[in-house]
C-alpha positions in Angstrom: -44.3 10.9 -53.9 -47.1 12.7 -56.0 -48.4 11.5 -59.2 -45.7 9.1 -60.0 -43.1 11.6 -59.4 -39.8 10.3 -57.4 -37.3 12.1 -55.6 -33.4 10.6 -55.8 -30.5 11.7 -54.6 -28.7 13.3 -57.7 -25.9 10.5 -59.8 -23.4 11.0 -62.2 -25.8 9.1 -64.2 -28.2 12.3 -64.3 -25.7 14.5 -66.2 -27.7 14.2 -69.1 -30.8 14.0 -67.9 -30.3 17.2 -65.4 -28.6 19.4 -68.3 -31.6 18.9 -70.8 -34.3 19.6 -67.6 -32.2 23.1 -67.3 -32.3 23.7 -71.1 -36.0 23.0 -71.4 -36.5 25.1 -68.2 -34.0 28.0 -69.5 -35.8 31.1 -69.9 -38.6 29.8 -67.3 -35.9 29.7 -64.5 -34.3 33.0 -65.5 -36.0 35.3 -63.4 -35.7 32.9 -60.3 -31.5 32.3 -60.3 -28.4 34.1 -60.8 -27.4 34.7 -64.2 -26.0 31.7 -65.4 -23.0 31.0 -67.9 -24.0 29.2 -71.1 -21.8 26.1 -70.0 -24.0 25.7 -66.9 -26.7 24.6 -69.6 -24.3 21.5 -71.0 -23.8 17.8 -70.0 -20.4 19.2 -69.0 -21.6 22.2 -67.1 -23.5 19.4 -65.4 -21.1 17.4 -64.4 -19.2 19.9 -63.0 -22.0 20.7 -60.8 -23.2 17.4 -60.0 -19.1 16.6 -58.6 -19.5 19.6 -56.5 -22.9 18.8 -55.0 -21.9 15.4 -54.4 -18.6 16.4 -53.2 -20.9 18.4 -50.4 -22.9 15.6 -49.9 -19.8 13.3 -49.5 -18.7 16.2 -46.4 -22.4 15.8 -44.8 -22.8 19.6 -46.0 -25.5 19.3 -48.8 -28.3 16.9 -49.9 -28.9 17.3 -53.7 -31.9 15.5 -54.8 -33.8 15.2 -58.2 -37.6 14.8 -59.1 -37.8 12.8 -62.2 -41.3 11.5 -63.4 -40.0 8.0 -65.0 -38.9 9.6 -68.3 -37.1 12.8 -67.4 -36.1 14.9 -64.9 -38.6 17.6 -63.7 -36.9 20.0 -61.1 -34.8 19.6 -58.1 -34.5 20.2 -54.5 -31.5 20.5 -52.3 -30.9 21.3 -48.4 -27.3 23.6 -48.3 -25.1 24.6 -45.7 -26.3 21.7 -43.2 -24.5 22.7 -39.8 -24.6 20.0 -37.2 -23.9 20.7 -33.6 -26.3 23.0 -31.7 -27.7 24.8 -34.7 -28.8 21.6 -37.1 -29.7 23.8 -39.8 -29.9 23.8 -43.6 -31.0 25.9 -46.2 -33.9 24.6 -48.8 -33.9 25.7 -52.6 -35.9 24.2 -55.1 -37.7 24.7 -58.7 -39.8 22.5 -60.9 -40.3 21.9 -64.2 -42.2 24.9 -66.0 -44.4 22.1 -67.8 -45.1 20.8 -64.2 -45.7 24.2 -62.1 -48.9 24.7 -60.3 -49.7 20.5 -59.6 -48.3 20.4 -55.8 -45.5 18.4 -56.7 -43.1 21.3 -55.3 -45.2 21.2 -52.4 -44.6 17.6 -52.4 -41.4 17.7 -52.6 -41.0 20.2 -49.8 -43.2 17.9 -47.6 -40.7 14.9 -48.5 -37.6 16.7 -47.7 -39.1 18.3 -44.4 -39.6 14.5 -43.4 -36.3 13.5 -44.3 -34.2 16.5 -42.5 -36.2 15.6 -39.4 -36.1 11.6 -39.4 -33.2 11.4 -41.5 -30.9 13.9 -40.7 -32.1 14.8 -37.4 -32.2 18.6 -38.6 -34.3 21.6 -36.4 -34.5 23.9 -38.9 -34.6 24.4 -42.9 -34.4 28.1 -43.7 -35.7 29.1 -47.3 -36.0 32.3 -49.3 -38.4 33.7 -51.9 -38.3 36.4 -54.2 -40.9 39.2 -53.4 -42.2 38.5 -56.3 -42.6 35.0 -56.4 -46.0 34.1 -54.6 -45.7 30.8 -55.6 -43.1 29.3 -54.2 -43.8 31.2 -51.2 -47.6 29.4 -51.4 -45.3 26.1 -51.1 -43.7 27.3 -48.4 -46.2 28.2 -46.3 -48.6 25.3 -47.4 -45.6 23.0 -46.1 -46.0 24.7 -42.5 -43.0 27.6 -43.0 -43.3 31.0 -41.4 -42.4 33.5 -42.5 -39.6 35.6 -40.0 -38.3 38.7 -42.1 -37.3 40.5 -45.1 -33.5 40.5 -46.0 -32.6 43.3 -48.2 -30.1 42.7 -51.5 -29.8 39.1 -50.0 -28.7 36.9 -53.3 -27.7 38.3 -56.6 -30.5 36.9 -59.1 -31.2 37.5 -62.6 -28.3 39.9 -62.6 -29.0 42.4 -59.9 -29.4 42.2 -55.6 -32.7 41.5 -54.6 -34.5 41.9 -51.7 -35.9 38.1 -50.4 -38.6 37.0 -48.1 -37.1 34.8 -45.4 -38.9 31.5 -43.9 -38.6 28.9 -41.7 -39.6 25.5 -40.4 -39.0 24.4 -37.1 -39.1 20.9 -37.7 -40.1 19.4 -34.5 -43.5 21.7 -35.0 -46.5 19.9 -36.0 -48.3 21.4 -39.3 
């Protein structure tokens, strides 16, 4: 992908792996996701949640990927709520790995998965949603040819409270 960096669909095999990324990554994540339980931070926090991702995947619903850079895991990337039918939509969330932020490789990584809804999975549209406060992530966003289409007021509950989120989105037969 980018500098040596992969991107893998997530495996019981990256409990480990994926529970020591979010540990390292702790208190740089906090401001950017809900409040999390200390058990989210644990290998068996992590499996739980890997089962459930892969249990979505396993329904066609979710495509949970990692970015790993040959030693350890550096962020992740998912499309949720796929729909199929006329609307062949998902959802796109993503972070990287604090020690990795600011070296395109969540710009990459967008890139790669933009490729993969539309060849792969035949998708229209990825949705995503940023923070007001983030301007990186929404630099990713519009870097990997998203557009911005509104503001949705107290949309997700992070970092303990309801906050207001930019909303983007891709049409992926749209050239960049």
């Amino acid at each position: 992908m980018l500098h040596g960096i992969q991107l893998a669909l997530v495996s019981p095999v990256d409990v480990p792996a994926l529970a020591a990324a979010y540990q390292r990554n702790r208190n740089y994540l906090a401001p950017w996701e809900p409040l999390r339980p200390d058990t989210f931070f644990t290998v068996e926090g992590q499996r739980a949640v890997i089962e459930a991702k892969l249990a979505l995947h396993q329904a066609s619903s979710e495509m949970p990927w990692v970015l790993f850079d040959g030693k350890r895991i550096i962020g992740t990337i998912t499309l949720t709520g796929i729909v199929r039918g006329p609307f062949l939509s998902a959802n796109l969330g993503y972070w990287i790995d604090g020690d990795y932020a600011g070296r395109g490789i969540g710009t990459a990584a967008v890139n790669a998965v933009v490729d993969l809804a539309r060849t792969r999975l035949g998708l229209h549209r990825i949705q995503a949603a940023t923070l007001l406060h983030n301007p990186a992530s929404q630099r990713i966003l519009n870097t990997s040819g998203f557009a911005q289409i509104g503001l949705a007021p107290q949309y997700l509950k992070i970092a303990g409270r309801w906050q207001d989120h930019l909303l983007f989105q891709r049409i992926l037969e749209d050239p960049l």
